[in-house]
C-alpha positions in Angstrom: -38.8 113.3 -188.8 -35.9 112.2 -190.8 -33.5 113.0 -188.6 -34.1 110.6 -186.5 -33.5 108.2 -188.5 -29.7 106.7 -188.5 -27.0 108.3 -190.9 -23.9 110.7 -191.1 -25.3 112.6 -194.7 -28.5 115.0 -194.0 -31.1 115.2 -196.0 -31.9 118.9 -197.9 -34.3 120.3 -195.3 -37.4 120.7 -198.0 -37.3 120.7 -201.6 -38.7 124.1 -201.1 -37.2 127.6 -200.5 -38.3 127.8 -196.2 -36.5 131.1 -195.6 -39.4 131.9 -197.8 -43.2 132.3 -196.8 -44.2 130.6 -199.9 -41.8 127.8 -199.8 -42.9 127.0 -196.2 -46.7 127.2 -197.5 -45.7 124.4 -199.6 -43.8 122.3 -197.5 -46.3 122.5 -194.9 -48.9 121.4 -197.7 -46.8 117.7 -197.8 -47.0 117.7 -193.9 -50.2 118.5 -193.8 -51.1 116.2 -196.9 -54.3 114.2 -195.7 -53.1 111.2 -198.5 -50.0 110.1 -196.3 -52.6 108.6 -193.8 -53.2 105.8 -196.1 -49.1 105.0 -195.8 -49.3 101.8 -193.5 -46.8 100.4 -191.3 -45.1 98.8 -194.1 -45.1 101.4 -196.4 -43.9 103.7 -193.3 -40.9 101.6 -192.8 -40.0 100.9 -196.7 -40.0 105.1 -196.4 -37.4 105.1 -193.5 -35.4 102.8 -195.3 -35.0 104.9 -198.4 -34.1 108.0 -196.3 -31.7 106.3 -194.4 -30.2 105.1 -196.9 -29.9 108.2 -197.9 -27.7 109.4 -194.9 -25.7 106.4 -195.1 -24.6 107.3 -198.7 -26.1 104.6 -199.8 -28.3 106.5 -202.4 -26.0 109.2 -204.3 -29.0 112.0 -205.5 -32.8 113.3 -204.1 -35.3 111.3 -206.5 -39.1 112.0 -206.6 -39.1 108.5 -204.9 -36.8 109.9 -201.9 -39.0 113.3 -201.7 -42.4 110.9 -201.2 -40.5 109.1 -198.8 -38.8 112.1 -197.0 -42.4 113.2 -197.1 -44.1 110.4 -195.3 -41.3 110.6 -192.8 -42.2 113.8 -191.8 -45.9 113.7 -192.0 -45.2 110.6 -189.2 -42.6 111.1 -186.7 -42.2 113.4 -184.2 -38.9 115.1 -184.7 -37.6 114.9 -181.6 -38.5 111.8 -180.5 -38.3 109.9 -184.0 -41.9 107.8 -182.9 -45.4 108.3 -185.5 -47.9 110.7 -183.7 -50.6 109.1 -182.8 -52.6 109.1 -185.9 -55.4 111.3 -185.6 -53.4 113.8 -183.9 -50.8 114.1 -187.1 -50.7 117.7 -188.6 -52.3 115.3 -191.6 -55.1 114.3 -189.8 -55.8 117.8 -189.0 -58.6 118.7 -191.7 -60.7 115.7 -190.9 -60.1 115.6 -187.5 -61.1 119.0 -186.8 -64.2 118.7 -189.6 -67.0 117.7 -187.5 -66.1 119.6 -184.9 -65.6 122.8 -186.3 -69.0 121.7 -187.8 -70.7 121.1 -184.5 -69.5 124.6 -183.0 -70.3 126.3 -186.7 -74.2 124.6 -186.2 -76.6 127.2 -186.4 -79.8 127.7 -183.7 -77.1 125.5 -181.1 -78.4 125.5 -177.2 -76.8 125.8 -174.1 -75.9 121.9 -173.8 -75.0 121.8 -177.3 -72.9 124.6 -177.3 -70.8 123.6 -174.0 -70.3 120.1 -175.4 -68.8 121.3 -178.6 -66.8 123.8 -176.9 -65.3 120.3 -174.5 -64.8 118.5 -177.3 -63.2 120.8 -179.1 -60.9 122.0 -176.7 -60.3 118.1 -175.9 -59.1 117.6 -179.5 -56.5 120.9 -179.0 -55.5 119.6 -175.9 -54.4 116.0 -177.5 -53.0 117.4 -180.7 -51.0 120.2 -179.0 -49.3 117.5 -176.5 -48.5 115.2 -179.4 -46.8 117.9 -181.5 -45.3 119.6 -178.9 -41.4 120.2 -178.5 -40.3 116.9 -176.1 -37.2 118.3 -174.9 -39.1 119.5 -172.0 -42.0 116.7 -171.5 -45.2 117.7 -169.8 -46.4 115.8 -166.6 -50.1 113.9 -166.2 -51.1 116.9 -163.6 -49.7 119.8 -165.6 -51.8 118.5 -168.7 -55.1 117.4 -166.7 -55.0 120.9 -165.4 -54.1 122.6 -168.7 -57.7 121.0 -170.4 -59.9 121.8 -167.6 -58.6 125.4 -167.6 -58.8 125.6 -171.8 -62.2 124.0 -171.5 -63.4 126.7 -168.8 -62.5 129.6 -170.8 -64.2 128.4 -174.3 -67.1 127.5 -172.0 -67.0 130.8 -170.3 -66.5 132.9 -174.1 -69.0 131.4 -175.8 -72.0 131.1 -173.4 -71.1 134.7 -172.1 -71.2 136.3 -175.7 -74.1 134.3 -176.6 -75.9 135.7 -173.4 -74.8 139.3 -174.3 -75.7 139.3 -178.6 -79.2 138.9 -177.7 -79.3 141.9 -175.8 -77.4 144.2 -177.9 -80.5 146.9 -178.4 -79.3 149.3 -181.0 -77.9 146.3 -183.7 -80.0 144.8 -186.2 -81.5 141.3 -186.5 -79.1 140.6 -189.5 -75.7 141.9 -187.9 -77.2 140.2 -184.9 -77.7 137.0 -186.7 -74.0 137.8 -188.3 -72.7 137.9 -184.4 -73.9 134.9 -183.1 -72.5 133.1 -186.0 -69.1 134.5 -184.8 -69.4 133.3 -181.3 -67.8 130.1 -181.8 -64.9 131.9 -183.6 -64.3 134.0 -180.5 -64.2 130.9 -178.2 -62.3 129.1 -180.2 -59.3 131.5 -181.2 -59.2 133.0 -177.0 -59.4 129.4 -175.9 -56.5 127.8 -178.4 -54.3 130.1 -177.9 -54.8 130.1 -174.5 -54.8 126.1 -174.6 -51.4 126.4 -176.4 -49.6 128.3 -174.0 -51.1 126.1 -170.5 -50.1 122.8 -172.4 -46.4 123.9 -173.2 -46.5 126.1 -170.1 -43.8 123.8 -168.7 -41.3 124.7 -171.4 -41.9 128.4 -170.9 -41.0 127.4 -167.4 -38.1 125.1 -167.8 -36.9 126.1 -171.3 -36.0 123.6 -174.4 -32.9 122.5 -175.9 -31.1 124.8 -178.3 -28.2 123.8 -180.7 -25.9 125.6 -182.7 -26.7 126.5 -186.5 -23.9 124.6 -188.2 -22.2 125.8 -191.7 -21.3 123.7 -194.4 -18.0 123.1 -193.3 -18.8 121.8 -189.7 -21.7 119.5 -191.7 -18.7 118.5 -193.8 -16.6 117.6 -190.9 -19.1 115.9 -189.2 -19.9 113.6 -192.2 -15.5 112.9 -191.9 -16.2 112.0 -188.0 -18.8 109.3 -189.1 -21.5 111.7 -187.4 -24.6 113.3 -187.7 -26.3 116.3 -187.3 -28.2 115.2 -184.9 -25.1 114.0 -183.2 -24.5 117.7 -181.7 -24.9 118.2 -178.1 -28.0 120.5 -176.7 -26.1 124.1 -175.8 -28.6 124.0 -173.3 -32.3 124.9 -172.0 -33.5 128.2 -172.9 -36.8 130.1 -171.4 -36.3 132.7 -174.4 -36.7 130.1 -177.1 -39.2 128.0 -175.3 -41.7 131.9 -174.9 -40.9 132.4 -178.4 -42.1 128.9 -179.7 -44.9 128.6 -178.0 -45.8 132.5 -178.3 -45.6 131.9 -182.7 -47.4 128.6 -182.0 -50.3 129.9 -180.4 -51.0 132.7 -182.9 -50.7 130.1 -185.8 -53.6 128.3 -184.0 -55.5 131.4 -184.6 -54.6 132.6 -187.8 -55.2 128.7 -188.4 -59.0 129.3 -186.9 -59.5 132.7 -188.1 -60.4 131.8 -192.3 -62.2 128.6 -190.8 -64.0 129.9 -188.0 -65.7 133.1 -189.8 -65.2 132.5 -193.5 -68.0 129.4 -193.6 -70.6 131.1 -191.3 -70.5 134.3 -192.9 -71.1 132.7 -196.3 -73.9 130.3 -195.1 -75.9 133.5 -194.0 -75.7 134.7 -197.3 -76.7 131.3 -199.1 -79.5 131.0 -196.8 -81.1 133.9 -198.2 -80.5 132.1 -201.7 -84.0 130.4 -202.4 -82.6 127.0 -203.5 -81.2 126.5 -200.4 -84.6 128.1 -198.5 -86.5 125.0 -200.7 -84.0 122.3 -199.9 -83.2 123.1 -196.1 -81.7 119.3 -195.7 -78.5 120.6 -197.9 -77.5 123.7 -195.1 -75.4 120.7 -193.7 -73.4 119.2 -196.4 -73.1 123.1 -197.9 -71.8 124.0 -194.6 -69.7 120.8 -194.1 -68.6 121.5 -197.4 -67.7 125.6 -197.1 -65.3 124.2 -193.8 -63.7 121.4 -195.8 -62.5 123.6 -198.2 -61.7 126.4 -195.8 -59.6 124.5 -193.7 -57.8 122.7 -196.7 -56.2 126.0 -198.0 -55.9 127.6 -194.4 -53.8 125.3 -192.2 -50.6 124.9 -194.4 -51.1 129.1 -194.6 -51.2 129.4 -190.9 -48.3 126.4 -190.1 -46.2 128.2 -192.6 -46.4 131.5 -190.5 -43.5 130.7 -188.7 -40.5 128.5 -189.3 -40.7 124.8 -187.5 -37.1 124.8 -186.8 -36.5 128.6 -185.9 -32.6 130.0 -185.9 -32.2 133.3 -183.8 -29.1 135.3 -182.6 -27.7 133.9 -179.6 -27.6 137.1 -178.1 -31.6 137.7 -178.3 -31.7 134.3 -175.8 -30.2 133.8 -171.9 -26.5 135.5 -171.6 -25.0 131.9 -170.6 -25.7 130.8 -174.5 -23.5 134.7 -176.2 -21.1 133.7 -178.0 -21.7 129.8 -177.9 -23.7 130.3 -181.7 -22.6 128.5 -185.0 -22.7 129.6 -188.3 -23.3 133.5 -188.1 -23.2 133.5 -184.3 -27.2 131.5 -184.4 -28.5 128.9 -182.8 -31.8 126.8 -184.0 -34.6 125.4 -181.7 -37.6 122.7 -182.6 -41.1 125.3 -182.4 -42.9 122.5 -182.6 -46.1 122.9 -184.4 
């Protein structure tokens, strides 16, 4: 992210309002925006440039230029280690990267092998994208993360093949709510095992706590900038186990208020157009339609579910360990990277 990047000025935090739910929807809609995949390596760079610029006074006032540039930023680097996510792993890449999967597991009439190996690959994909967004103050070891996806992948395994064994023998539900339920399977597996997947990925930083820093007021930003410093300049108050269950704890239910909409809103509406007799005469378009119905789904849900909670969360001092009371900035807080 842009702080990374060198400079003593900082850069406004979002041209949006994000002690506000809406405001965070929107900024999460630039994060998320699929468009800055096409920024290449040059155009990445040209971006940094501008925003550090930026912090080195070099550029007086935010332009529309700066925002775009701000907002590729962003979209690219991790924020605490200032490197691009590996691309298909970005917050940006999430709609498409998630689209064919989501459409796999959504498939109806799916078998036993098909089911498990939608489920692995699913779970794969969660595993990758929740290492490369996770908070790096506290870095996860080879072991810890081999361990994590076997034990993510055995419990979407172990959801969906158990409810799809048990739907069929439900005796006193119709064949339509039945048909209804084994379209929800996959939502089941899906939201148990992410969450799940979120908390034995990041398990280490519950374990070990991450770096928390003082929120700073204007006046120690304004002294900073006099020292020829940086935000980013200010020393970690330490390694907290409170922050670390709380950012992971908010990141896992974002992954299912993320999966929720996109998990049971397409499904539910394919049963219905099934019924519809254009779709009965042209069976070859259930794929596209459903394609299409998680598309859009996942488009309007993920900056609604990243928005949930704030990326970089301020709390009371005195909510976290006792060795960081009284050590808070501005209004005795300190902030913390959730990581998304």
């Amino acid at each position: 992210m842009s702080a990374s990047l060198p400079g003593n000025r900082e850069l406004p935090a979002s041209q949006y309002d994000l002690s506000t739910y809406w405001g965070r929807v929107r900024h999460s809609a630039d994060i998320s925006d699929p468009r800055t995949l096409l920024v290449n390596s040059k155009g990445l760079e040209h971006a940094k440039n501008l925003v550090a610029a930026y912090k080195q006074g070099k550029i007086g006032n935010m332009d529309a230029e700066l925002w775009k540039a701000k907002k590729i930023v962003d979209s690219t680097l991790h924020p605490d280690t200032g490197e691009p996510v590996f691309l298909p792993f970005r917050m940006s890449c999430f709609v498409i990267s998630n689209l064919v999967v989501t459409a796999g597991m959504l498939t109806p009439g799916l078998q036993t092998t098909g089911t498990l190996l939608w489920q692995i690959t699913n779970q794969s994909l969660n595993v990758a994208i929740n290492n490369a967004n996770a908070n790096k103050s506290t870095p996860l070891s080879f072991s810890k993360i081999t361990q994590s996806y076997f034990l993510a992948v055995g419990a979407s395994c172990s959801v969906a093949l158990g409810l799809n064994a048990l739907v069929p023998r439900l005796k006193r539900v119709s064949p339509a709510t039945k048909t209804i339920l084994t379209r929800l399977v996959p939502f089941a597996a899906v939201a148990s095992a992410g969450a799940l997947n979120v908390f034995l990925m990041r398990g280490e930083e519950i374990r070990r706590g991450i770096d928390v820093y003082p929120v700073l007021s204007e006046s120690d930003k304004a002294n900073l900038v006099a020292e020829g410093k940086s935000e980013s300049s200010v020393a970690s108050l330490g390694k907290s186990k409170k922050a670390a269950t709380l950012a992971v704890s908010e990141t896992a239910l974002s992954r299912v208020l993320n999966s929720s909409p996109i998990m049971v809103l397409p499904p539910l509406i394919l049963v219905r157009l099934q019924k519809q007799e254009w779709l009965k005469k042209n069976p070859r378009l259930t794929l596209p339609v459903n394609l299409g119905l998680i598309l859009t789904t996942s488009v309007f849900a993920l900056p609604l579910a990243l928005a949930a909670f704030p990326q970089r969360q301020a709390v009371d001092a005195k909510s976290l360990e006792e060795e960081f009371w009284g050590k808070g900035g501005d209004g005795g807080k300190v902030v913390f990277n959730r990581g998304i």
